[in-house]
N, C-alpha and C positions, 0 to 999 in steps of 0.2 A: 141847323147851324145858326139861324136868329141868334138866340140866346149864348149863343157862345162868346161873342164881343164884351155885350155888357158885361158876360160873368166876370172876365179877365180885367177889366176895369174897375168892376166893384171889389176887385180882392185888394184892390193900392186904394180905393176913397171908400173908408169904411163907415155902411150907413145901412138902412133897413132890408136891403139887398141880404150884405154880408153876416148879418146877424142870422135872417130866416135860412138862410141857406148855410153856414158855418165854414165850409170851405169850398170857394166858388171857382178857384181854378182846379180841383178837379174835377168840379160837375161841369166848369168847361171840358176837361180831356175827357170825359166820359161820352157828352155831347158829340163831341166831337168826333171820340174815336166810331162810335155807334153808329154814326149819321156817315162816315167812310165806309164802315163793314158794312151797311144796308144799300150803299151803290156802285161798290167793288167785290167782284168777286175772284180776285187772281191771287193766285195762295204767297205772291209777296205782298198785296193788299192785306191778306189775313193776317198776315206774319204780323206786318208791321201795325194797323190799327189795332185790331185783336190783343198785340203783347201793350200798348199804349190802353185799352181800355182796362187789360189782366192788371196793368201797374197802377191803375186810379183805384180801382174796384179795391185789390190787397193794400191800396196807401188808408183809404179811407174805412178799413176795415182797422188796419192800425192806429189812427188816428182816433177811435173810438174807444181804444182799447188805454190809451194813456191816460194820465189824470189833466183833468180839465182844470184850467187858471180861471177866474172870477168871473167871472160874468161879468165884461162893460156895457154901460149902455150905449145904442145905435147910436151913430155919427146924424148929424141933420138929414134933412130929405134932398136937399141942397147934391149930396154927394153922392144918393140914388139917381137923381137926372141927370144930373152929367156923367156918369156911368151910363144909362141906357142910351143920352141922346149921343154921347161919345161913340159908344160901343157901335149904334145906328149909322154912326157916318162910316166908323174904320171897318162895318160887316159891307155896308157899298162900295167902298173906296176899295177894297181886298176883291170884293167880284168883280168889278166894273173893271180893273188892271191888275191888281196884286195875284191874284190866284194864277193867271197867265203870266205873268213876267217872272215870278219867282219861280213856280213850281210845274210852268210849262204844259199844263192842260186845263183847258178852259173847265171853268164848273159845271157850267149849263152846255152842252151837248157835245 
């Protein structure tokens, strides 16, 4: 789940992140959905991360499939840091309170 913040960060401040990666909020849903199905196993867990991982997996299989606009070049590195050091504080700040207040089960146990 690391990598899941900064991805979602780097997809609005486009910099060497979003270049290597091309579309980082579905390799966040992917992340993310994956890293649910590996620590739930209740067949509405499956339903629901399972069909969120099946729609990244077909978007970015689409996504492939279109014709590609020009290649720009990477944004500064500038917009890489504060994506990851962003992404670092909103993945603590999410465990530390948000994952319990929003969504009512703690992460860790």
């Amino acid at each position: 789940m690391l990598p899941v913040f900064p991805l979602l960060i780097a997809t609005y401040r486009p910099g060497r992140i979003k270049a290597a990666v091309k579309h980082p909020t579905l390799v966040a849903v992917k992340a993310w959905a994956l890293s649910h199905l590996l620590v739930n196993g209740m067949l509405a867990d499956v339903l629901l991360f399972g069909g969120f991982l099946a729609w990244a997996v077909l978007d970015r299989i689409s996504v492939g499939k279109r014709p590609q606009a020009a290649a720009k070049a990477p944004g500064p590195i500038s917009n890489d840091i504060i994506a990851v050091v962003g992404g670092l504080v909103l993945y603590v700040v999410f465990v530390m309170w948000g994952h319990m207040a929003l969504i009512g089960v703690p992460p860790f146990g």
